[in-house]
C-alpha positions in Angstrom: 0.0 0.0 0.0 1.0 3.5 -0.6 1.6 6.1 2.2 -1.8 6.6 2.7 -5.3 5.4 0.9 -9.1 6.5 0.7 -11.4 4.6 2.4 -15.2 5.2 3.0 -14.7 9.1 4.6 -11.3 7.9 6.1 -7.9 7.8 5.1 -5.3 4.9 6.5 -2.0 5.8 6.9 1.0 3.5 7.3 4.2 5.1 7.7 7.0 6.1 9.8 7.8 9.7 11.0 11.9 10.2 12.6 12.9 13.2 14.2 9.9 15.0 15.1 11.0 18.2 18.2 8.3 17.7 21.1 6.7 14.3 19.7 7.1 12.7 23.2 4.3 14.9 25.0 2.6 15.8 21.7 -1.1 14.9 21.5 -2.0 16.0 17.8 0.8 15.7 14.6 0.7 17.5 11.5 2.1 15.5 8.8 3.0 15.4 5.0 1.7 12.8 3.4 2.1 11.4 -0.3 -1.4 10.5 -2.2 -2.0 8.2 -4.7 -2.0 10.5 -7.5 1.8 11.6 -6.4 0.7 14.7 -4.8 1.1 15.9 -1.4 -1.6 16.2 1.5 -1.2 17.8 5.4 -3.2 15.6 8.1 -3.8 16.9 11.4 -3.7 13.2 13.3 -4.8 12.9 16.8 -2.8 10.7 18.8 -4.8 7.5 19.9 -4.7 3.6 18.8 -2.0 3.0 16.0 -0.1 5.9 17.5 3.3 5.1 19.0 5.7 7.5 19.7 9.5 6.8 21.4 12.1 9.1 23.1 15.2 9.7 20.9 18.7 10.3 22.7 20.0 13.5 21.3 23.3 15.2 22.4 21.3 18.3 23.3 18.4 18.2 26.0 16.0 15.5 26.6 13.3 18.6 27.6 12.6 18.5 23.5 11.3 15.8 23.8 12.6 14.5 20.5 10.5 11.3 19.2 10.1 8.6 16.5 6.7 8.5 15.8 4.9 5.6 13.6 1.2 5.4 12.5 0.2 2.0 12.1 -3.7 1.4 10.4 -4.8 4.7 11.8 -8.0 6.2 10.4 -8.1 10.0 10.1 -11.4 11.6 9.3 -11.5 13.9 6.1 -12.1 16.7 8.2 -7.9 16.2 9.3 -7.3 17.2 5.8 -5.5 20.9 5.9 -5.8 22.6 2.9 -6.9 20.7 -0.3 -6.0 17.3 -1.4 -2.8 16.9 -3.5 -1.9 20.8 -2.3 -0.2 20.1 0.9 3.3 21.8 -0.5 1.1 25.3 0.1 0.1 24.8 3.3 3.7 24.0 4.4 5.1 26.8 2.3 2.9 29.1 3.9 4.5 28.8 7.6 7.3 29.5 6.1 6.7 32.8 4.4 6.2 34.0 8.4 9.4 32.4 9.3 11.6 33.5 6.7 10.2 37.8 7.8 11.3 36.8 11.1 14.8 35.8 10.2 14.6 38.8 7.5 13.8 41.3 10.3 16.0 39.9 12.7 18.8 39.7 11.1 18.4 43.2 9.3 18.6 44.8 12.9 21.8 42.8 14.1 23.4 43.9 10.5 22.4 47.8 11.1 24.1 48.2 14.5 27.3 47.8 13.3 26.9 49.4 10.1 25.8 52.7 12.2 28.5 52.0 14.7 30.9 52.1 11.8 29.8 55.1 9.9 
């Protein structure tokens, strides 16, 4: 089976997630998924039955919380779906925009101190 299917109003997923920052205490995932038509979907999973998470030793601190997840024959109602099917890649892009004017703004002001300093 693929990394996730239609079925009824519910989509199974099957598929491992590594690496995920605060998936130890996290009760709801958002996750990237590949569709059957080679597109990409976002699906807000709850955590409950076919949801297993495990702590991952880092060399920074355990407070992250720093997990393996995997989703084993979990059903996710259609509702879960963010954005529109097979148009996930814009609803990840679009946290991005508001990360990348962070880093823009932030690291405009730590460049114009020493440029005034200097002049």
């Amino acid at each position: 089976m693929d990394d996730w299917q239609v079925m009824r109003k519910f989509r199974l997923t099957f598929f491992p997630q590594k690496w995920i920052t605060n998936g130890t205490f996290a009760d709801y995932f958002t996750v990237g998924c590949r569709t059957d038509q080679g597109g990409l979907s976002v699906l807000l999973i709850e955590r409950g039955p076919g949801v297993e998470t495990k702590p991952i030793k880092t060399p920074y601190s355990t407070t992250a919380g720093t997990a393996y997840i995997t989703f084993d024959n979990v059903f996710v109602p259609d509702d879960h779906l963010l954005g529109k099917e097979n148009k996930g890649l814009q609803v990840i892009l679009s946290n991005f925009n508001h990360e990348r004017c962070g880093l823009c703004l932030l690291s405009r002001r730590a460049l114009s101190k020493p440029f005034t300093d200097g002049v």
